[in-house]
C-alpha positions as CSV (number, residue, x, y, z in Angstrom):
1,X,-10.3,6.4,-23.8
2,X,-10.1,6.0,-19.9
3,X,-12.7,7.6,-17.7
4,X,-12.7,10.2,-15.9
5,X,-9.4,10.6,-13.4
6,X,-9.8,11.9,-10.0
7,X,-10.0,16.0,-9.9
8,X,-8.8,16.2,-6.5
9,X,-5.2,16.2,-5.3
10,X,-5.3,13.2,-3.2
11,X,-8.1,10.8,-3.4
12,X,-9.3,7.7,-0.9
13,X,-7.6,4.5,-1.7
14,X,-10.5,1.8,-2.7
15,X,-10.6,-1.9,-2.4
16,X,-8.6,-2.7,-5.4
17,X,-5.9,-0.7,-5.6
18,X,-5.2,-2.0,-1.6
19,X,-5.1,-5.3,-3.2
20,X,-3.4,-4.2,-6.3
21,X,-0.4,-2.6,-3.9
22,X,-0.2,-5.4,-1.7
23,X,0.3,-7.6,-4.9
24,X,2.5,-5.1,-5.9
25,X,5.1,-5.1,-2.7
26,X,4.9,-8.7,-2.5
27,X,6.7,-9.0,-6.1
28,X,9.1,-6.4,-6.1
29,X,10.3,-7.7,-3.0
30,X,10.9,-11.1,-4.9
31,X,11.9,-8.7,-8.3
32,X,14.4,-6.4,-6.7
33,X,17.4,-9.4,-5.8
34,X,16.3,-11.2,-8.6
35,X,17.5,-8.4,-11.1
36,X,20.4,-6.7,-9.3
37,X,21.9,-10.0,-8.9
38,X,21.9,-10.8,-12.4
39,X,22.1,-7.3,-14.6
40,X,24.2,-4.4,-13.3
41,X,21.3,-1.7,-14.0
42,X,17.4,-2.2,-13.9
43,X,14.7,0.4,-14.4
44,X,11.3,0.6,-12.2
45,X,8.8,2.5,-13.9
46,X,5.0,3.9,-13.6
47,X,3.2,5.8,-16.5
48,X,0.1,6.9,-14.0
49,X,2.7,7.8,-10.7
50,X,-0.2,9.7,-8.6
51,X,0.3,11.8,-6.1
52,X,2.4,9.1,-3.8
53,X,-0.1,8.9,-0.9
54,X,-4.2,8.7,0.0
55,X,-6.3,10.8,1.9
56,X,-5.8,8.3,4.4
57,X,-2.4,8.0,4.8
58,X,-1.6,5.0,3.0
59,X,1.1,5.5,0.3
60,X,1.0,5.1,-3.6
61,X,3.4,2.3,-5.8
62,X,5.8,5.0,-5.8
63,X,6.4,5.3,-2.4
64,X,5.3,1.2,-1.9
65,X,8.3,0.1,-4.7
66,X,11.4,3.0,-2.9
67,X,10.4,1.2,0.4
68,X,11.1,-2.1,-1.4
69,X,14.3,-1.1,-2.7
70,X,15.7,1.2,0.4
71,X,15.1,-2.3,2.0
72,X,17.6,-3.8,-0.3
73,X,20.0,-1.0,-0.3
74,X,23.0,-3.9,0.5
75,X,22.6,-4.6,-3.8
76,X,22.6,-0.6,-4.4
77,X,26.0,0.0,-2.1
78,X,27.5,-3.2,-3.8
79,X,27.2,-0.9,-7.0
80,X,24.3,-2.0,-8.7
81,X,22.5,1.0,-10.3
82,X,18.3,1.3,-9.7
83,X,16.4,4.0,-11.5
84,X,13.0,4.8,-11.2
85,X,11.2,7.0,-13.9
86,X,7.6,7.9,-12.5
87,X,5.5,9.8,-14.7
88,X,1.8,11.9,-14.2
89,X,-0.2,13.9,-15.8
90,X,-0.7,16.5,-13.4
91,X,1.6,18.9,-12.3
92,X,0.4,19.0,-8.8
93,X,0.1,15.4,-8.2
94,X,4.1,15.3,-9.6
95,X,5.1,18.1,-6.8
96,X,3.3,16.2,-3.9
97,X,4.6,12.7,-5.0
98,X,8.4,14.6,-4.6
99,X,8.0,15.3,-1.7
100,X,6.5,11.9,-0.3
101,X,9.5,10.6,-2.1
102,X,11.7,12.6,-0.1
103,X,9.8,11.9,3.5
104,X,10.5,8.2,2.6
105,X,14.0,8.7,1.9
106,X,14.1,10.7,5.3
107,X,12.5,8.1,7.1
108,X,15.0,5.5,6.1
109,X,17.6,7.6,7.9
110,X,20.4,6.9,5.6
111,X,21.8,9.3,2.6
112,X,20.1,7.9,-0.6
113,X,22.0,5.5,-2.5
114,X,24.6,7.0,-4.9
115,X,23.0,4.4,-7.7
116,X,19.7,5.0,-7.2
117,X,18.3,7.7,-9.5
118,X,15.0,8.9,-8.8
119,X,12.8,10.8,-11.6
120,X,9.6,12.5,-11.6
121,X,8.5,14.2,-14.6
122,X,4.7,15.8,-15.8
123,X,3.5,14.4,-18.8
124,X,1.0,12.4,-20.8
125,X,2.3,8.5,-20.7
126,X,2.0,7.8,-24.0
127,X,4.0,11.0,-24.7
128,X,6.6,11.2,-22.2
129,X,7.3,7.9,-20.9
130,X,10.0,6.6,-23.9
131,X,11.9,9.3,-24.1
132,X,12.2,9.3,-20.4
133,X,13.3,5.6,-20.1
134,X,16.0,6.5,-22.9
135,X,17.0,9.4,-20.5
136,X,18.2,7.2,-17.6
137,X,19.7,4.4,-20.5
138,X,16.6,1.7,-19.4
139,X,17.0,0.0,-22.9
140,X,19.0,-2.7,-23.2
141,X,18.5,-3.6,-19.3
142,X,15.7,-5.2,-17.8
143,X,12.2,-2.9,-17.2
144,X,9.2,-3.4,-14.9
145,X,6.7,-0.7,-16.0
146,X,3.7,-0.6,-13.6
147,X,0.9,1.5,-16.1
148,X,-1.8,1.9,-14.2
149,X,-4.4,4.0,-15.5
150,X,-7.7,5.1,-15.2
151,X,-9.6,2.7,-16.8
152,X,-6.9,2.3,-19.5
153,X,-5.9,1.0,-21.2
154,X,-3.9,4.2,-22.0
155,X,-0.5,2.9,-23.4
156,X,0.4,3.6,-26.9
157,X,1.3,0.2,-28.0
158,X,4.8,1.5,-29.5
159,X,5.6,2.3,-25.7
160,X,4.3,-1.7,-25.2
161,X,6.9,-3.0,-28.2
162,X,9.8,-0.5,-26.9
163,X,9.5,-2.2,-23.4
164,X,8.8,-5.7,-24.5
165,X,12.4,-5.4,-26.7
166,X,14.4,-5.5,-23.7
167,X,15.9,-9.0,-22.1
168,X,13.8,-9.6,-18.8
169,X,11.4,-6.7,-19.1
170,X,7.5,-6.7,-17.9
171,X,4.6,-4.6,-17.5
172,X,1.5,-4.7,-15.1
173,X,-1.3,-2.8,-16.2
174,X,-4.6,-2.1,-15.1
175,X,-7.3,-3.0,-17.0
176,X,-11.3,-1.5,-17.0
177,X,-13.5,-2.7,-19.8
178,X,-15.9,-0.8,-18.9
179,X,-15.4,2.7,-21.0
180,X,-14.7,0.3,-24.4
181,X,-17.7,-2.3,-24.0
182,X,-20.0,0.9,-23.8
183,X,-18.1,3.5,-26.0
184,X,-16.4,1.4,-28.4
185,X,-18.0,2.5,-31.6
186,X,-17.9,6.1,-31.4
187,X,-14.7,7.3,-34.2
188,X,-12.8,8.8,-31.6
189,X,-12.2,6.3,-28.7
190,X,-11.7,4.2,-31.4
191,X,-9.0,5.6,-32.8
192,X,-7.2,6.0,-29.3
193,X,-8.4,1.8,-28.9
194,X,-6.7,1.4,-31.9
195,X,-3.9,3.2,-30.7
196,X,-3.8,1.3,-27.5
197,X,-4.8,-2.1,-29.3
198,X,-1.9,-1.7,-31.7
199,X,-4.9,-2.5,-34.2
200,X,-8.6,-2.8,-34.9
201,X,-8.6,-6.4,-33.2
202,X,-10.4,-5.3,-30.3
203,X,-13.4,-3.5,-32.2
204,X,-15.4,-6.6,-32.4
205,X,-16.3,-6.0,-28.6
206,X,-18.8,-3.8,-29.8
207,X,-20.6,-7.2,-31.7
208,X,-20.0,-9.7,-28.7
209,X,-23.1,-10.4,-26.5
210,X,-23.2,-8.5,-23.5
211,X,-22.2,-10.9,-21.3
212,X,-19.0,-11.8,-22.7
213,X,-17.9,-8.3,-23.6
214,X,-15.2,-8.0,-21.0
215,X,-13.7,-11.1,-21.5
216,X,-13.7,-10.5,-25.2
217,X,-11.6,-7.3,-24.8
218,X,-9.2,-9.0,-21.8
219,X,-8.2,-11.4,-24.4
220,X,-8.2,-8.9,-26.9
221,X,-5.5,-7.2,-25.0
222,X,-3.5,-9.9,-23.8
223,X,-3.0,-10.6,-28.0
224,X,-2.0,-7.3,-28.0
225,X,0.8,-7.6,-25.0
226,X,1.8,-11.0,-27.5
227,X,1.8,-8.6,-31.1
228,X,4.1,-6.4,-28.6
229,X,6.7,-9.1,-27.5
230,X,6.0,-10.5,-24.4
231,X,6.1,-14.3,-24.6
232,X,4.5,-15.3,-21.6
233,X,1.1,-13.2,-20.4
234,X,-1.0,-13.6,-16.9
235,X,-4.6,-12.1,-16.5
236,X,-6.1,-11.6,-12.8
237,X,-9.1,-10.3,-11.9
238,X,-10.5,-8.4,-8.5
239,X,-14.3,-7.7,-8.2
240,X,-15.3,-5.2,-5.3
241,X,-18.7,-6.0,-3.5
242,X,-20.1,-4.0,-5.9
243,X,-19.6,-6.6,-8.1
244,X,-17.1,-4.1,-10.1
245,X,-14.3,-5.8,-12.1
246,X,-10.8,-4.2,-12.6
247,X,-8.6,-7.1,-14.1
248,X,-4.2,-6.7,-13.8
249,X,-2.7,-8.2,-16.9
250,X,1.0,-9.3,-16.4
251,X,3.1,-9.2,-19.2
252,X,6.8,-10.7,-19.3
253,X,9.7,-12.4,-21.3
254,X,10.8,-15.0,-18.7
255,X,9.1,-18.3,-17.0
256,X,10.3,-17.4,-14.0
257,X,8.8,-14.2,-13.7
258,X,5.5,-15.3,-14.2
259,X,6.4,-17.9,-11.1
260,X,7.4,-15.2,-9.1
261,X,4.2,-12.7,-10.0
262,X,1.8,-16.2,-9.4
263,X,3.6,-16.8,-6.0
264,X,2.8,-12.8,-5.6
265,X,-0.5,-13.8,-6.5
266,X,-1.4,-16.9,-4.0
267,X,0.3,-14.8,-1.1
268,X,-1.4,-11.3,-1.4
269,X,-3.5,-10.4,2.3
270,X,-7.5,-10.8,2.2
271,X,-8.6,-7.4,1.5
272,X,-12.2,-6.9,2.7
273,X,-14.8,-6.2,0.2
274,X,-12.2,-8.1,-2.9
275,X,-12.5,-11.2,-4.4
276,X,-10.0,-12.7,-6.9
277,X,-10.9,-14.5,-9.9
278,X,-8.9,-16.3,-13.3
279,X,-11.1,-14.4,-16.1
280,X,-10.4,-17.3,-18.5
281,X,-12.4,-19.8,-16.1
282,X,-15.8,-20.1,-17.9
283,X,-17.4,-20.8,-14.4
284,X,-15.8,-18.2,-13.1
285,X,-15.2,-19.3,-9.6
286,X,-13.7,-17.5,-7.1
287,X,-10.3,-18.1,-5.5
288,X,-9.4,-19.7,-2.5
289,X,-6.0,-17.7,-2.2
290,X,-5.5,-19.6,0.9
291,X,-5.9,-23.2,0.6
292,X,-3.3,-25.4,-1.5
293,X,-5.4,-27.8,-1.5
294,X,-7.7,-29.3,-4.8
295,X,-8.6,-26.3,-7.1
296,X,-12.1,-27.1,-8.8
297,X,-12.0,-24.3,-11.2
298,X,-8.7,-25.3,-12.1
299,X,-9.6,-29.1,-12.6
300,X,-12.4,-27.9,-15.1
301,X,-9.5,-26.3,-17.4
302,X,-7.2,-29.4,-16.8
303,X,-10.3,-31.3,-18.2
304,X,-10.5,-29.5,-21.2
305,X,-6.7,-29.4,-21.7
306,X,-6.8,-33.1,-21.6
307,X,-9.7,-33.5,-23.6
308,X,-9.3,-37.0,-25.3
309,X,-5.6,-37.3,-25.0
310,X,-3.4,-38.7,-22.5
311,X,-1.0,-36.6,-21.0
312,X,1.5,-36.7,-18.0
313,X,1.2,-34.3,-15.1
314,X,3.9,-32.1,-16.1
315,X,2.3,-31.3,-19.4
316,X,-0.6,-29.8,-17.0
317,X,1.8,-28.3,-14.7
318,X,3.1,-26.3,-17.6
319,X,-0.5,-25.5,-19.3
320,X,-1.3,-24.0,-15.7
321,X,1.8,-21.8,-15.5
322,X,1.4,-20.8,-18.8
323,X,-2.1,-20.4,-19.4
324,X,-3.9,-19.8,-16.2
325,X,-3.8,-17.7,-13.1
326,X,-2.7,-21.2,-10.8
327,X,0.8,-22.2,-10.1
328,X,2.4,-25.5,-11.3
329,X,1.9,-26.5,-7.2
330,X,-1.8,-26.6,-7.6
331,X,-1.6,-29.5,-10.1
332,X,-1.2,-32.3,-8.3
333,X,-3.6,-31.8,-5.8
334,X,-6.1,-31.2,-8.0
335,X,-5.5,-34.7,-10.2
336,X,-5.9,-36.6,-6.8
337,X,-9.2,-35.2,-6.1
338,X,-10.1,-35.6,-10.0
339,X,-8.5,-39.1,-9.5
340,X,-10.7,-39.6,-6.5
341,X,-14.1,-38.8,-7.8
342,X,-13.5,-41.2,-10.9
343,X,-13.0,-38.0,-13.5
344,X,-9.7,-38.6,-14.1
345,X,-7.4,-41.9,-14.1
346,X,-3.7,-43.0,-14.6
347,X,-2.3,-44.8,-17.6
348,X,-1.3,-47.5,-16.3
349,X,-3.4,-48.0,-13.0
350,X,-1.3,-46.6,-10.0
351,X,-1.6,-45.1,-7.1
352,X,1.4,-42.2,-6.6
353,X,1.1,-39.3,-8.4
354,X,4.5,-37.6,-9.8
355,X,5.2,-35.4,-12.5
356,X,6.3,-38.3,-14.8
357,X,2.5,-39.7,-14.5
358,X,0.5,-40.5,-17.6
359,X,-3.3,-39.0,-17.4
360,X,-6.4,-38.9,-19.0
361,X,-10.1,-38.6,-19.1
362,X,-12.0,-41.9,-17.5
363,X,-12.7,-44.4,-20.4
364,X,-11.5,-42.2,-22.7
């Protein structure tokens, strides 16, 4: 069901995936203490490894997330164990991505870590991932399973569930719409939908008018990453200049996961020629990843949160934690100016805004 993979060994690294492994770095980096701090093992893996570098030199996640963790080697030597189970379909790509591996580990100039285990293997995903995580012992301590496929998804939805069961676990994968909006009928792909889907849910793409096709199937898949186990679930969305979507959908167990992957998020470098997106925002306005200041887009959800009801400010803190790509910080900001143009007022009249302050919809 994805399309068509790259047939050459290396390939040039586009717009997204610069943005996608600056997002990347930026939450392992918060990740990595995080878990070795609190669990004696933790697993890093990637279902769709690559060949660990581009044709322009820049590396792959492989070779982005052993950085991270080289960087952090003061948790490994204290005895916590790391493993990282990296996984591709092609043989070739396996064989140059172990031997980036081992530049990197050269580069750091130090013997690798005695608790940091390392694994390459050649295989489907959906095939060889499990029984690999059960190799190194990853269930039953926290996962972070980067599947990023090519136009995906491509991840039996067992593999999702097996993940998901785990205390502290998440996945990030990649997600085109493209193949299914245009292919979706056709018996085949739909059985390896299915397969993905973890049910026919997603088949009624094929029904939806054209324009509201992809967001059909992204919320499509975020009820599957739910059916799977993960409590809390973040969509995100880059578009090239192009105008091509490729949307990351974060799945995790923990509040404070999504905090960190939002705060990944709001911090990630402009990347020319990429602009950032929540899919769930009917306008769909682009994001000012900069600015902290008023979010429109984000008022426009609060407003329909509210509705006719009167709520205080942490109740919309939590509904844009939980149910948009903004962090609780942009909340406040945004009531003022909602405040200020008459949209929105306090119950009773003040002027401060806390977390404790009552809301609601002018003359409602």
């Amino acid at each position: 069901m994805a399309v068509a993979t790259p047939k050459t060994l290396v390939w040039d690294r586009d717009a997204h995936t610069a943005a996608k492994h600056d997002l990347l770095r930026r939450y392992l980096e918060a990740w990595t203490p995080i878990l070795l701090q609190r669990f004696p093992r933790v697993t890093y893996a990637e279902g769709f490894a690559g060949p660990g570098i581009y044709k322009g030199g820049e590396p792959g996640s492989p070779v982005i997330a052993l950085e991270v963790f080289l960087a952090r080697r003061d948790l490994l030597d204290a005895g916590k164990r790391l493993s990282m189970v990296l996984i591709d379909a092609d043989r070739a790509r396996v064989q140059h991505l172990d031997k980036q591996l081992s530049q990197t580990l050269t580069t750091h100039g130090r013997p690798k870590p005695a608790t940091l285990d390392i694994r390459t293997q050649h295989g489907e995903c959906g095939d060889v991932l499990h029984p690999e995580l059960a190799k190194v012992a990853a269930y039953g301590q926290p996962i972070f399973a980067v599947l990023d496929s090519f136009g995906g998804p491509g991840i039996p939805f067992d593999v999702l569930q097996a993940i998901a069961s785990n205390k502290s676990s998440e996945v990030l994968v990649t997600f085109g719409t493209n193949f299914l909006t245009r292919f979706g009928d056709v018996t085949q792909h739909q059985a390896s939908g299915d397969r993905a889907f973890g049910g026919t849910h997603w088949r009624a793409v094929t029904s939806q008018p054209s324009q509201a096709k992809k967001t059909f199937l992204v919320d499509a898949y975020r009820q599957t990453l739910k059916m799977a186990g993960f409590a809390h679930i973040l969509t995100f969305e880059m578009i090239d200049e192009a105008g091509h979507a490729l949307f990351l959908i974060f799945g995790t167990n923990g509040p404070r996961g999504l905090e960190k992957m939002k705060d990944a998020i709001w911090k990630v470098d402009p990347i020319a020629g990429v602009s950032y997106r929540d899919p769930r925002d009917q306008a769909q306005t682009l994001l000012d990843l900069v600015a902290e200041s008023d979010k429109p887009s984000l008022g426009r959800m609060l407003l329909t949160e509210l509705n006719d009801r009167t709520l205080d400010v942490e109740a919309l803190r939590q509904h844009a934690l939980f149910e948009t790509v903004y962090r609780p910080e942009h909340v406040i900001p945004t009531v003022r100016g909602l405040i200020a143009d008459g949209t929105l007022e306090t119950v009773p009249a003040r002027k401060g805004i806390t977390k404790s302050t009552l809301v609601r919809r002018t003359g409602t």
